[in-house]
C-alpha positions as CSV (number, residue, x, y, z in Angstrom):
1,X,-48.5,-91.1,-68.6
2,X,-49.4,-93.7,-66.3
3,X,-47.5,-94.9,-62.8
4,X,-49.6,-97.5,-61.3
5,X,-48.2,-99.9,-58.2
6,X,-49.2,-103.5,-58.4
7,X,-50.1,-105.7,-55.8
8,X,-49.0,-108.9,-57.7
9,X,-47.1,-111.1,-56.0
10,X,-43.2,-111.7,-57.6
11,X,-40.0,-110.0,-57.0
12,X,-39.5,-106.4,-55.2
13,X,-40.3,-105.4,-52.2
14,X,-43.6,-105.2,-50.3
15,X,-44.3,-101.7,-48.7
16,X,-46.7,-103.6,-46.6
17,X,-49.8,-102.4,-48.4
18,X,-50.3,-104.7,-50.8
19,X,-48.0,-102.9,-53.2
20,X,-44.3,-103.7,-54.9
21,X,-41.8,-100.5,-54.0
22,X,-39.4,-99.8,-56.7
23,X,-41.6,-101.2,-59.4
24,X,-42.9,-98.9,-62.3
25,X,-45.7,-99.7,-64.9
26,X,-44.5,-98.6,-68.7
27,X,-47.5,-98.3,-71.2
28,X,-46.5,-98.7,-74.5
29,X,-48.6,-98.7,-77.5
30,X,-48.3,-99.4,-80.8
31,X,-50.5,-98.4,-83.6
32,X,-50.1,-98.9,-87.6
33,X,-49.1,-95.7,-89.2
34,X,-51.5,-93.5,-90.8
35,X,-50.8,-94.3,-94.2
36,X,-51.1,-98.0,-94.0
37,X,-54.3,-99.6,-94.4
38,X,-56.0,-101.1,-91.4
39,X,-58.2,-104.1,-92.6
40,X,-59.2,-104.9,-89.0
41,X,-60.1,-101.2,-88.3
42,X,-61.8,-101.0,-90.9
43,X,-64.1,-104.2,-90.1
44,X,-65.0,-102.8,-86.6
45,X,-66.1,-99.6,-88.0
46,X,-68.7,-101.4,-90.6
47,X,-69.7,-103.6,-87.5
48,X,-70.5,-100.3,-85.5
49,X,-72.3,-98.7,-88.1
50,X,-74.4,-102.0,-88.2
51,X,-75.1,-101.7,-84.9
52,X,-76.3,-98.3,-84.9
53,X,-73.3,-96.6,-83.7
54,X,-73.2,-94.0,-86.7
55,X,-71.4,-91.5,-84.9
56,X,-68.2,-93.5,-85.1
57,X,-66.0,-92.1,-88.3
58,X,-63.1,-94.0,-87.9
59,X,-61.4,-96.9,-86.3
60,X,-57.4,-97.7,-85.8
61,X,-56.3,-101.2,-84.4
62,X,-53.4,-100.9,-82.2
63,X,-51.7,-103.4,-79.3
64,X,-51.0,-102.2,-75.8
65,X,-48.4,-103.4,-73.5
66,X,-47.9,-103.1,-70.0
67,X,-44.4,-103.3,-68.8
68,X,-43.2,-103.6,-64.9
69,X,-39.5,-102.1,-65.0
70,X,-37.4,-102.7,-61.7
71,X,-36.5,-99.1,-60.7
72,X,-36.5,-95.7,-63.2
73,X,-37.2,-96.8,-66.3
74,X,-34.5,-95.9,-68.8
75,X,-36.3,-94.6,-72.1
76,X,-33.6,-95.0,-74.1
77,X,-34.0,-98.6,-73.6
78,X,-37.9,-98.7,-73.1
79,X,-37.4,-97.0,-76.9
80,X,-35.3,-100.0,-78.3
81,X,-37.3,-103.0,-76.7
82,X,-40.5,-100.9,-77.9
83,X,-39.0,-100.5,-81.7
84,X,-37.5,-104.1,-81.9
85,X,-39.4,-106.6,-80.1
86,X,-42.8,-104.9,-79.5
87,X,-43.3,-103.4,-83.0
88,X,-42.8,-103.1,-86.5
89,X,-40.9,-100.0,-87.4
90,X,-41.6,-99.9,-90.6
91,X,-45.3,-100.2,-90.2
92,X,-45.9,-99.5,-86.8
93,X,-45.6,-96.4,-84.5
94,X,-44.9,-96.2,-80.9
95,X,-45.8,-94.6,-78.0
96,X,-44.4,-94.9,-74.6
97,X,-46.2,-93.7,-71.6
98,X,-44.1,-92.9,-69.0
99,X,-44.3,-93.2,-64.9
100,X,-45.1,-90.1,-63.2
101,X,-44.5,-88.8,-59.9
């Protein structure tokens, strides 16, 4: 789980260290499912073993997000926004990675 405070400037406030108070970093990633065939994967792994890298046996392709969430983060909605806008359920899985204290 990751918690991480930013020191980018926009909205929240400043605890005078160069970081936001109230902001939390979500991590979500999102990863094709085992049973679907990952092309891309695939071509990094013959790329590595081309390279010498022979220790490598497999490769998954995957996006990450980072999310900055006003407050708690409610994971109920985290869940939805990850499932409906981030991903494709059908093909994709999720995994959210939580602030911790």
């Amino acid at each position: 789980m990751h918690r991480r405070s930013t020191g980018q400037c926009g909205g929240g406030r400043s605890s005078g260290a160069g970081t936001l108070v109230g902001v939390s970093q979500v991590v979500v990633d999102v990863v094709l499912k085992p049973e679907i065939s990952d092309p891309q994967g695939q071509a990094v792994l013959g790329a590595l073993g081309r390279l010498g890298h022979t220790g490598v046996r497999s490769v998954r392709q995957g996006k990450h997000f980072v999310l900055e969430v006003d407050g708690d983060p409610d994971v109920a909605e985290l869940r939805q926004i990850a499932e409906t806008l981030l991903a494709n359920p059908v093909i994709e899985d999720v995994e959210l990675h939580l602030p911790t204290d």
